[in-house]
C-alpha positions in Angstrom: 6.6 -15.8 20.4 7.0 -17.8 17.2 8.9 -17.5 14.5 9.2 -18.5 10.5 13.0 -19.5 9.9 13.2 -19.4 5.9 15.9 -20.4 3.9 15.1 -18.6 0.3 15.8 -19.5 -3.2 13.3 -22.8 -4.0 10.8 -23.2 -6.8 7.1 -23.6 -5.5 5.5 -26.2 -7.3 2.2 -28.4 -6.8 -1.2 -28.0 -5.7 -2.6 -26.9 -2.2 -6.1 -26.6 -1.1 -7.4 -23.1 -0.1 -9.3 -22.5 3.1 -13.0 -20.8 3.7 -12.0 -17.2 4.1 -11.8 -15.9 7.4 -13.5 -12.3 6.4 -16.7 -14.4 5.3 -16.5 -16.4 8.6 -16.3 -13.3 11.2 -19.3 -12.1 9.8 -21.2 -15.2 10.3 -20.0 -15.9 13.5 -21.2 -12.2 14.3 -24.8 -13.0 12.8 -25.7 -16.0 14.5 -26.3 -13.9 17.5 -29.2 -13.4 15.6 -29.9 -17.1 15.3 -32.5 -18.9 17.5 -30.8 -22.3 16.4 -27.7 -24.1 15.8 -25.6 -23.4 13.2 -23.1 -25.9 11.6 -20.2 -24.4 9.8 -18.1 -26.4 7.7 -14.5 -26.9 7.2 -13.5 -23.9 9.5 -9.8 -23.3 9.8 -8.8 -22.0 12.9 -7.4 -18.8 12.6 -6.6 -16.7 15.4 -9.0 -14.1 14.6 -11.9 -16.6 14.0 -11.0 -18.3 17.8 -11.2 -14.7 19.4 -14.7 -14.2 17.8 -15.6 -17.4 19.3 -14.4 -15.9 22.8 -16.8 -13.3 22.4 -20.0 -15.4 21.5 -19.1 -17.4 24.4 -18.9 -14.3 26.4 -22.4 -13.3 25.6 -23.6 -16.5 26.1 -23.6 -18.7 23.2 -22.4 -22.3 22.5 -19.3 -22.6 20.6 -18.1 -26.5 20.0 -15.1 -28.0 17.5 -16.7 -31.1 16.1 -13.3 -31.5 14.2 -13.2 -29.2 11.2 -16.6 -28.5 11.8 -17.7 -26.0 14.6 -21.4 -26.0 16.0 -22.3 -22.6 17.1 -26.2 -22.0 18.8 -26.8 -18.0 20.3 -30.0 -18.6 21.0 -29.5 -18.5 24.9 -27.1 -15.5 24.7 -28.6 -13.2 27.4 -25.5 -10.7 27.7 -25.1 -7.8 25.7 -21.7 -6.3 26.5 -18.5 -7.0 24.4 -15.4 -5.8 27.2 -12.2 -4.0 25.8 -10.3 -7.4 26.4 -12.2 -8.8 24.2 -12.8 -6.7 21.3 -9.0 -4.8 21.3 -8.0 -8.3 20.1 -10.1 -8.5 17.0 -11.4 -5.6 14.3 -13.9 -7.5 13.6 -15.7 -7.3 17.0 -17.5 -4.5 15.6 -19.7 -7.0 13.7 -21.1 -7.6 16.5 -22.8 -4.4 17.5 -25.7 -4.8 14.9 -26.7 -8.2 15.9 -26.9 -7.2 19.3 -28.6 -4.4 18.6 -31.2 -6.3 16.4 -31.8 -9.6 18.7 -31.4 -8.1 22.4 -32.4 -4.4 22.0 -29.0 -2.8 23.7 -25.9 -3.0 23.2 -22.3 -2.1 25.1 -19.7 -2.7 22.8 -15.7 -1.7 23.3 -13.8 0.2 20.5 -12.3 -2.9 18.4 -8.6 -3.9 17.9 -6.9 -5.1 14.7 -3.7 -4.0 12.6 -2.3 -1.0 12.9 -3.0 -0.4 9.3 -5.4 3.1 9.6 -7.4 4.6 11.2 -10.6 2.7 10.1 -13.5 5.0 10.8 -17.0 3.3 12.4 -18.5 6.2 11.4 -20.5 4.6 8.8 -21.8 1.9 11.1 -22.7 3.5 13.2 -24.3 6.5 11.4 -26.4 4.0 9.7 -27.7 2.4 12.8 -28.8 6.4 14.0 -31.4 6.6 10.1 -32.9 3.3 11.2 -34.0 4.2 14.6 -31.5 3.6 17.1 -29.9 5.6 19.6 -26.1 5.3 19.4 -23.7 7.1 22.3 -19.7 7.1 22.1 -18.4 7.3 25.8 -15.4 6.1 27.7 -13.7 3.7 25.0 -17.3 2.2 24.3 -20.2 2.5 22.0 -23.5 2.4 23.7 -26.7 1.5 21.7 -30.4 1.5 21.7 -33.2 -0.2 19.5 -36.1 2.1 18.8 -38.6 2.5 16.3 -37.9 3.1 12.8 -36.5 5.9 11.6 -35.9 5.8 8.1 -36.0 2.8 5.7 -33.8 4.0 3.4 -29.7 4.6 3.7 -27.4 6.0 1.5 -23.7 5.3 2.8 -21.4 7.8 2.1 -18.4 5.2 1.2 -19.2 1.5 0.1 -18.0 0.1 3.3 -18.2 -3.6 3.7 -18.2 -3.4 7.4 -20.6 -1.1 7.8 -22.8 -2.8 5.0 -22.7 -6.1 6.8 -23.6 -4.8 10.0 -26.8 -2.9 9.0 -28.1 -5.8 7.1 -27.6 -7.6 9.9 -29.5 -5.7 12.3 -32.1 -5.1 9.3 -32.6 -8.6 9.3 -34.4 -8.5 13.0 -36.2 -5.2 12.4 -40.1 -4.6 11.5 -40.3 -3.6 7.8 -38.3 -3.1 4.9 -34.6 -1.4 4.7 -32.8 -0.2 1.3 -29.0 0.1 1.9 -27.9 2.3 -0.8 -23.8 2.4 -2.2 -23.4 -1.0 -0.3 -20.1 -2.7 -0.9 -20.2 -5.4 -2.9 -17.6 -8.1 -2.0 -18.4 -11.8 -2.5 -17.7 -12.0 1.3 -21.4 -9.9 1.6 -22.8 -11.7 -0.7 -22.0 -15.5 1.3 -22.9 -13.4 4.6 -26.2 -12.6 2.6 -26.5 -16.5 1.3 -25.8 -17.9 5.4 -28.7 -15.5 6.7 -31.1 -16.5 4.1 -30.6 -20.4 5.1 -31.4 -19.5 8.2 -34.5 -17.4 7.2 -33.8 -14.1 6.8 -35.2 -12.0 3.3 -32.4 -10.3 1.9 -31.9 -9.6 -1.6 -29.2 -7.8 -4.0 -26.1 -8.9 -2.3 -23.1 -8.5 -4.6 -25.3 -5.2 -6.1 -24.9 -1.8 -4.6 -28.5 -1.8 -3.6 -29.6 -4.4 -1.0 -33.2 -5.0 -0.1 -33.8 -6.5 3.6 -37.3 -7.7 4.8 -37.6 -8.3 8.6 -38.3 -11.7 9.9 -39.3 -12.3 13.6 -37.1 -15.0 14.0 -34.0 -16.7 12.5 -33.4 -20.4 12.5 -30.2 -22.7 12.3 -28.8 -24.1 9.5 -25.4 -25.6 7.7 -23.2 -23.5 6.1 -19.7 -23.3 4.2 -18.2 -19.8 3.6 -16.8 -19.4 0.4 -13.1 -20.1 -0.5 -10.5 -16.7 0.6 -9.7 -14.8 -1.6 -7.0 -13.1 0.0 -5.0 -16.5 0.8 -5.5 -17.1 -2.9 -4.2 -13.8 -4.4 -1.2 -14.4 -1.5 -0.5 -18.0 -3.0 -1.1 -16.5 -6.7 2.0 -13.5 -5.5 3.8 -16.5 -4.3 4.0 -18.4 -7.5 4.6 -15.5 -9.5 7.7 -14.4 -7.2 9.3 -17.8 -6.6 9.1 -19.3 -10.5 6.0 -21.4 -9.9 4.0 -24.2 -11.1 0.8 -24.1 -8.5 -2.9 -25.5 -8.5 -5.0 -23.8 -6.2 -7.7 -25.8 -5.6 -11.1 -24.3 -4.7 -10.0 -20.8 -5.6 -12.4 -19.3 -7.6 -10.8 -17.3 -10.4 -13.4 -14.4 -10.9 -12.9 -13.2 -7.5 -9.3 -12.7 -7.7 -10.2 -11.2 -11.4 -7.8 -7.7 -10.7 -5.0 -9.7 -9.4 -4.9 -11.8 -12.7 -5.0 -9.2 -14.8 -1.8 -7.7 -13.2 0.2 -11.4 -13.2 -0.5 -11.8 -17.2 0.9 -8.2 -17.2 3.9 -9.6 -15.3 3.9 -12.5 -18.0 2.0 -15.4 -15.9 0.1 -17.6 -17.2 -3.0 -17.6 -15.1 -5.5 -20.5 -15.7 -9.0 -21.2 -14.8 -9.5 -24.7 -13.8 -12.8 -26.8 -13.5 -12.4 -26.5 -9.3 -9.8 -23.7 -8.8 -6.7 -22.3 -10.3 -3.4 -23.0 -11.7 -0.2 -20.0 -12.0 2.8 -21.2 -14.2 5.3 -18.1 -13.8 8.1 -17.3 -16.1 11.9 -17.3 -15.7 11.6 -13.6 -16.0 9.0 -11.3 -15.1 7.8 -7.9 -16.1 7.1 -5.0 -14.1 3.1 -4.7 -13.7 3.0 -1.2 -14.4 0.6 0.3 -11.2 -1.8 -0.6 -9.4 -4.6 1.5 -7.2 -6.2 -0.3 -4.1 -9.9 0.0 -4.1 -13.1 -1.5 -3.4 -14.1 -5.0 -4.7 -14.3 -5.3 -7.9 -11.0 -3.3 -7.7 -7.5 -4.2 -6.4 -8.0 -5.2 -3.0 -6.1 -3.6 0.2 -5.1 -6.6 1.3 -3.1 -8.1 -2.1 -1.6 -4.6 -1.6 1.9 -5.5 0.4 2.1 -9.2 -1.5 2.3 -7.1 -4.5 5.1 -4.8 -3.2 7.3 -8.0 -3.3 6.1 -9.5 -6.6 7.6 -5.7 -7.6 11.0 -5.8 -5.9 11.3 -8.7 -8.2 10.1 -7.5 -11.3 12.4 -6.0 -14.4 11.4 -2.4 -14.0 9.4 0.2 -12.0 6.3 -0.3 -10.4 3.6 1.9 -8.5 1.4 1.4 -5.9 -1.3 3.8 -5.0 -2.9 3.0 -1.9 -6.3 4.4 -1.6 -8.1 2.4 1.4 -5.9 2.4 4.2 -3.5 5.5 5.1 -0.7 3.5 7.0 -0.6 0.3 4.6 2.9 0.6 4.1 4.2 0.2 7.6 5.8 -3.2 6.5 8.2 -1.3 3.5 11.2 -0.7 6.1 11.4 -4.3 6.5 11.2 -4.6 3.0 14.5 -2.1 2.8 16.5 -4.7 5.3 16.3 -7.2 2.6 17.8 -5.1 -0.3 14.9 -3.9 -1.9 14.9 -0.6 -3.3 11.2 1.4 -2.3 10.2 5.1 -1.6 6.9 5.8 -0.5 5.4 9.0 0.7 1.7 9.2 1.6 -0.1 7.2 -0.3 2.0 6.0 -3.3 5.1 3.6 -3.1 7.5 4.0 -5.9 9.5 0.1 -6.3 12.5 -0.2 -8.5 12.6 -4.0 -9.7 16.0 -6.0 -8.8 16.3 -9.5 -9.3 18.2 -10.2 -5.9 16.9 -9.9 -2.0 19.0 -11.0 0.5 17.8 -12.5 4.0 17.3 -10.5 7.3 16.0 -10.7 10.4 12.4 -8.9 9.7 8.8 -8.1 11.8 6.1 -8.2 10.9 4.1 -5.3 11.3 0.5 -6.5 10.3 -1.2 -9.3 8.9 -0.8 -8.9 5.1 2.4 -7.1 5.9 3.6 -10.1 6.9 2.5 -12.0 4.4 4.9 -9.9 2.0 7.7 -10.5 4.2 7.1 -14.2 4.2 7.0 -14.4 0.3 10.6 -12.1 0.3 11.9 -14.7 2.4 11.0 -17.6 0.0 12.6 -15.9 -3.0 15.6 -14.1 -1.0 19.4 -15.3 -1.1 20.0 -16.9 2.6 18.3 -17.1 5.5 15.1 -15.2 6.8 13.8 -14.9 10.2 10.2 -13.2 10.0 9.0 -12.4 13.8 5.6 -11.5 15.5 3.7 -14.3 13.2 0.8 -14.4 15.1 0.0 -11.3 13.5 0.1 -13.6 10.1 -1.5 -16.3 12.0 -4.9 -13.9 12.2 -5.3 -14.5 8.7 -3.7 -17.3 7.3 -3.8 -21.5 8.4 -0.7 -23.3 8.7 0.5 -21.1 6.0 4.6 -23.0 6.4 3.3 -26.1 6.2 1.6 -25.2 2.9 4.6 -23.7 1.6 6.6 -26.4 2.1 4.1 -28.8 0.1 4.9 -26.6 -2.8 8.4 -27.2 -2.1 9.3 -23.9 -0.1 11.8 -24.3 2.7 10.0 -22.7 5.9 9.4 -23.7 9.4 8.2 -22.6 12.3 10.1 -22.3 15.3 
C-alpha cells in the first residue's frame, strides 16, 4: 500500500492547473447509460473513484476507452441491469446509477454502495423519489430492486436538498413520458454541469443551479463532447494549502465564485484572495488569524468536504476556532491523527473546538477518509520533521497526482 513520506516546513509557491472535478464526472459517467451514442469527455484525470465507475459501465455493457486524457464512453449496447456488491461497495457513487437504469432499461438490481466511512448517508431520498414518479422500489438482501411503471406523480418535493438524490431523479426524469418538477433540489454547480452534459446530448432540463428543476422527457438521448467543470474541492484543498504553508499560488481554471464561502473565511484569516482572468491566486501572510467558525452546509454554504482541510488551517491559526459539522455525523474521524501531530482539538458530536498553535510536529498518521486525508497531508507540509501519511488510496479517490503537484509549488512530498 502506498505511502506520502513528507518532510514539513517549505513555502508553496507557483501556479498549478486544477483538474475537472471528479463529483461532476461520476454523475456523467452514471448518465450516459442513458445515452444512445458516444460520449467524448475531455481532460479526465483518473481518479480511483472515476476508474471504478468505469468498471461498472463496463459491467453493464458499455464501451469505456482512454484516448489519452480523453475517455470515449458509448452505453448504448448496455443490455445488463445489475450493479454486484463488488462493484458498488468500492464506490458511493454507484448509486447514480440506479436512476439511469431505471429510466433506459426499465429494472434495475443495484447493491448498497461503498465510500468513506464518513456517515451514515441515507438513500432514502433517492429512492423515495423514484416511488412519487411511478416506480416500484424493494430493499432486500444488501440490494435495491426497482421497477419502471407509469407515472405517478409529476411533482417532488425532497425533504432535504440532497445532490445525490437530485441528480438521480433528473436523470431518470430525463427518459420518462411527461414533465417532472423536483422541488428543494440542491443546487451545486456539479448539478448544474450534469444538467449542461444531458442537454448536449438532448435531454430538456431546465433550472439547474435553482431549487426548482423542470425536466421534459425525451425518447432518446444522443452522444456528445463534454468537459466537466473545474473541482472545487481540489481548489478549496490547494486554497487551505496556501493559506497554511505561507503561500504565493495561482490556481489556474479555478473558478472563484464557486469556492465563494471558503474565501470569505481566508480574508478572515488575513489572505489575500484574488480573482484572476482564468482562475485564482492566494498570497498568505506571515501570520494568520483564527477564522472565527464555520458551519458545513449545502452549496452555497461551507461545504463538507473543505471541512477537515479547515481543521488544519485552524491548528495553525492565532486563536480559537469552531467547526460545526452539520452534513455528515462522523466527519471528524481524521482528528485523532490530527492529536499525533501536536494539535490541540476537542470535539464532541458535531462541533470541534481547535486551539491555534503555531507548531505541528511530524508523525506517522492514516488516513481515515478522502478529505480526511487531505488534512493530514497539508499538516504534513507545514509540520516540523518528517510525516508518513498511510492508506493514500483513500486520497487517491479524490485527488490526481496530488505529490507531484505539491512539489511544483515547492512542497517536499513523495510517494513511496
Amino acid at each position: 500500500m502506498d505511502k506520502f513520506f513528507i518532510n514539513g516546513g517549505n513555502c508553496l509557491k507557483g501556479e498549478i492547473k486544477i483538474d475537472c472535478a471528479k463529483n461532476s464526472l461520476l454523475p456523467i459517467l452514471a448518465g450516459c447509460i442513458l445515452v444512445n451514442g458516444q460520449v467524448l469527455l475531455k481532460n479526465v484525470p483518473k481518479y480511483k473513484d472515476v476508474c471504478a465507475m468505469c468498471d461498472i459501465l463496463l459491467n453493464l455493457g458499455g464501451f469505456v476507452k482512454w484516448q489519452g486524457d480523453d475517455l470515449l464512453v458509448d452505453c448504448s449496447q448496455i443490455d445488463k441491469s445489475e450493479i454486484s456488491n463488488e462493484l458498488a461497495s468500492v464506490v458511493r457513487s454507484s448509486i447514480f446509477t440506479l436512476g439511469p437504469i431505471l429510466s433506459r432499461l426499465g429494472c434495475a438490481k443495484v447493491a448498497y454502495p461503498g465510500g468513506c466511512d464518513i456517515g451514515l448517508r441515507p438513500i432514502d431520498i433517492h429512492l423515495n423519489g423514484l416511488k412519487e414518479l411511478g416506480c416500484k422500489i424493494v430493499e432486500k438482501n444488501g440490494y435495491i430492486y426497482g421497477q419502471k411503471l407509469k407515472r405517478n406523480k409529476s411533482e417532488i418535493m425532497l425533504k432535504f436538498p440532497s445532490v445525490g438524490a437530485t441528480e438521480n431523479l433528473l436523470m431518470f426524469a430525463s427518459l420518462f413520458e411527461g414533465r417532472t418538477v423536483i422541488y428543494n433540489a440542491a443546487k451545486e454547480p456539479e448539478i448544474v454541469d450534469l444538467a449542461c452534459f444531458l442537454n448536449k446530448c438532448g435531454a430538456k432540463i431546465d433550472g439547474a443551479g435553482s431549487d426548482i428543476i423542470l425536466v421534459e422527457g425525451v425518447k432518446n438521448l444522443h452522444g456528445c463532447e463534454h468537459q466537466a467543470i473545474p473541482d472545487r474541492i481540489e481548489a478549496g484543498t490547494f486554497l487551505i494549502a496556501g493559506a497554511v504553508c505561507n503561500g504565493d499560488i495561482y490556481l489556474k481554471n479555478a473558478i472563484y465564485e464557486h469556492n465563494s464561502a471558503l474565501i470569505d473565511k481566508l480574508e478572515v484569516c488575513g489572505c489575500k484572495v484574488l480573482k484572476e482572468k482564468k482562475g485564482i491566486r492566494i498570497i498568505a501572510p506571515s501570520v494568520l488569524e483564527s477564522f472565527g467558525d464555520i458551519e458545513t452546509a449545502v452549496y452555497p454554504g461551507f461545504p463538507t468536504d473543505l471541512q477537515p482541510q479547515m481543521a488544519t488551517l485552524g491548528c495553525v491559526c492565532n486563536g480559537c476556532s469552531l467547526i460545526f459539522e452539520n452534513v455528515f455525523e462522523s466527519r471528524f474521524n481524521y482528528v485523532g491523527q490530527l492529536l499525533k501531530m501536536g494539535a490541540d482539538i476537542k470535539f464532541k458530536s458535531s462541533i470541534c473546538i481547535i486551539r491555534g498553535k503555531r507548531k505541528l510536529y511530524g508523525a506517522d498518521v492514516w488516513a481515515t477518509d478522502l478529505r480526511g486525508g487531505a488534512a493530514l497531508v497539508l499538516a504534513g507540509l507545514f509540520s516540523e520533521g518528517y510525516t508518513t501519511v498511510d492508506n493514500i488510496g483513500l486520497i487517491d479517490r479524490g485527488y490526481f497526482k496530488l505529490e507531484e503537484k505539491l512539489v511544483a509549488l515547492g512542497g517536499d512530498i513523495k510517494r513511496i
